[in-house]
C-alpha positions in Angstrom: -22.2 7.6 25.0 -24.6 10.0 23.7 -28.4 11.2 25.0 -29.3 12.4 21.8 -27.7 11.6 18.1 -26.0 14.6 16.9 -23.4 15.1 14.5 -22.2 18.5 15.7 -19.3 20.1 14.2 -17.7 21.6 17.4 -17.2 17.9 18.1 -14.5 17.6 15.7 -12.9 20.2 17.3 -9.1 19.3 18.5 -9.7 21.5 22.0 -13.4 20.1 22.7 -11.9 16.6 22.4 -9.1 17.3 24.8 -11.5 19.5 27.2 -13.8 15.8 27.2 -10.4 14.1 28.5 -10.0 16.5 31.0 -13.1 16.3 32.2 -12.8 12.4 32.1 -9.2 12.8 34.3 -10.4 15.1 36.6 -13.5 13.1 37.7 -11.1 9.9 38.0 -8.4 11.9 39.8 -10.7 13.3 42.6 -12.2 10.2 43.0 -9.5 9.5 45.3 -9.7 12.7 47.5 -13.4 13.5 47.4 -14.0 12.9 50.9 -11.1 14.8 52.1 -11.2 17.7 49.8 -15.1 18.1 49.0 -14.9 22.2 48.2 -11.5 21.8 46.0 -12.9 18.5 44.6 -16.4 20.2 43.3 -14.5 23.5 42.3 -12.4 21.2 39.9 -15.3 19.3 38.5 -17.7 22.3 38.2 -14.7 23.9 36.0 -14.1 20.8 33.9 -17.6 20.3 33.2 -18.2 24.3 32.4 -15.2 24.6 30.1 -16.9 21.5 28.1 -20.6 22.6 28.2 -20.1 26.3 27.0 -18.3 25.2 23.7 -21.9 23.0 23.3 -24.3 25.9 24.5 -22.3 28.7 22.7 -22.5 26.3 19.3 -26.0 25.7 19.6 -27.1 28.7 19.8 -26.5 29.8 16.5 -24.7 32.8 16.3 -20.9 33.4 15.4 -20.6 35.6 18.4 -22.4 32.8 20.7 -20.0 30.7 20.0 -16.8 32.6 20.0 -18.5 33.7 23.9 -18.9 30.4 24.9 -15.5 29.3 23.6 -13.7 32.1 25.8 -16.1 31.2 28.6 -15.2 27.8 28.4 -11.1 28.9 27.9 -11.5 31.0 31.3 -13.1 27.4 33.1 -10.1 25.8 31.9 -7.9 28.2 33.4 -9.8 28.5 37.0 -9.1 24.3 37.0 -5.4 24.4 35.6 -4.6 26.9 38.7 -6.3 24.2 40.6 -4.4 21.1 39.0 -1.2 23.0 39.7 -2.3 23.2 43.6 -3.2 20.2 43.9 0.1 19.1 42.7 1.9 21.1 44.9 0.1 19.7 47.7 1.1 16.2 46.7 -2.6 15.4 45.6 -2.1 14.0 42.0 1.0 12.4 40.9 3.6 13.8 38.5 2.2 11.2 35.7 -1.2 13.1 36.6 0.1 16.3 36.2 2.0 15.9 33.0 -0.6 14.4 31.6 -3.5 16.4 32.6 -0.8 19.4 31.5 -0.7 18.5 28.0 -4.5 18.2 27.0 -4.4 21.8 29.0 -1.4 23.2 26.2 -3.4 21.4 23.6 -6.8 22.5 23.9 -5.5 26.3 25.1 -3.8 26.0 21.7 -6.3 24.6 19.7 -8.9 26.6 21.0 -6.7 29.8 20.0 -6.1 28.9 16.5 -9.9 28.3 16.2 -10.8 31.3 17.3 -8.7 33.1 15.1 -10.5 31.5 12.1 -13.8 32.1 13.7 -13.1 35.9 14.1 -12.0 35.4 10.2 -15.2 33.9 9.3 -16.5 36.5 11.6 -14.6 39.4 9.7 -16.0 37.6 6.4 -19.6 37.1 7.3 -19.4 33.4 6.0 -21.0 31.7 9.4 -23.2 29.5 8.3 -26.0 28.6 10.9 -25.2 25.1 12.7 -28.7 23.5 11.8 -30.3 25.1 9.6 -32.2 23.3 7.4 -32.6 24.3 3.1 -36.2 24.4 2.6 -37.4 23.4 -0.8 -38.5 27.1 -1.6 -35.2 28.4 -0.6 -33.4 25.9 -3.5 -33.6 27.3 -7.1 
């Protein structure tokens, strides 16, 4: 589900995708222990949601650098919530199935994240970023 139509390239992105099934897993996992654990359960979900929403906001605002900041931002989220998920295993809160799964989208998008930010510090390097957005206007077309 979607509020607005977009077609954003971060989107396609390997590491976004599996930072959107975290989220997802998280907010289904604490579901169960949201009562019991309210600080732990809101840390968690804060995190999830952060490490998704500063790929978006450092995308859309336009800049190479924006988005290479909002990607590490987003990388540090996901670390604060994988120290969590590991707690929360240890304290018998999520199941092993939980864990392992919730521990490979965290490898994935860690890894996938990496590689893309060694392109975008190419592209960087290159000066080939190419604004997300920006429209051709008919005077800039010869």
């Amino acid at each position: 589900m979607q509020l607005l139509k977009r077609d954003a390239a971060y989107e396609k992105l390997v590491f976004y995708q599996d930072i959107c099934k975290i989220r997802r897993l998280i907010y289904k996992i604490t579901e169960r222990f949201k009562k019991t654990h309210i600080r732990l359960v809101s840390q968690m979900r804060d995190s999830a949601r952060s490490a998704k929403q500063n790929i978006r906001e450092g995308y859309k605002k336009g800049t190479i650098g924006e988005f290479i900041r909002g990607i590490n931002i987003a990388l540090g989220s996901l670390e604060e919530l994988g120290g969590d998920v590991e707690d929360c295993f240890e304290d018998e809160l999520i199941t092993q199935e939980e864990f392992d799964k919730l521990s490979k989208q965290y490898r994935s998008a860690n890894y996938m994240a990496g590689r893309c930010l060694e392109s975008l510090y190419k592209i960087k390097e290159k000066g080939t970023w190419k604004e997300p957005g920006k429209r051709l206007l008919k005077s800039n077309i010869k």
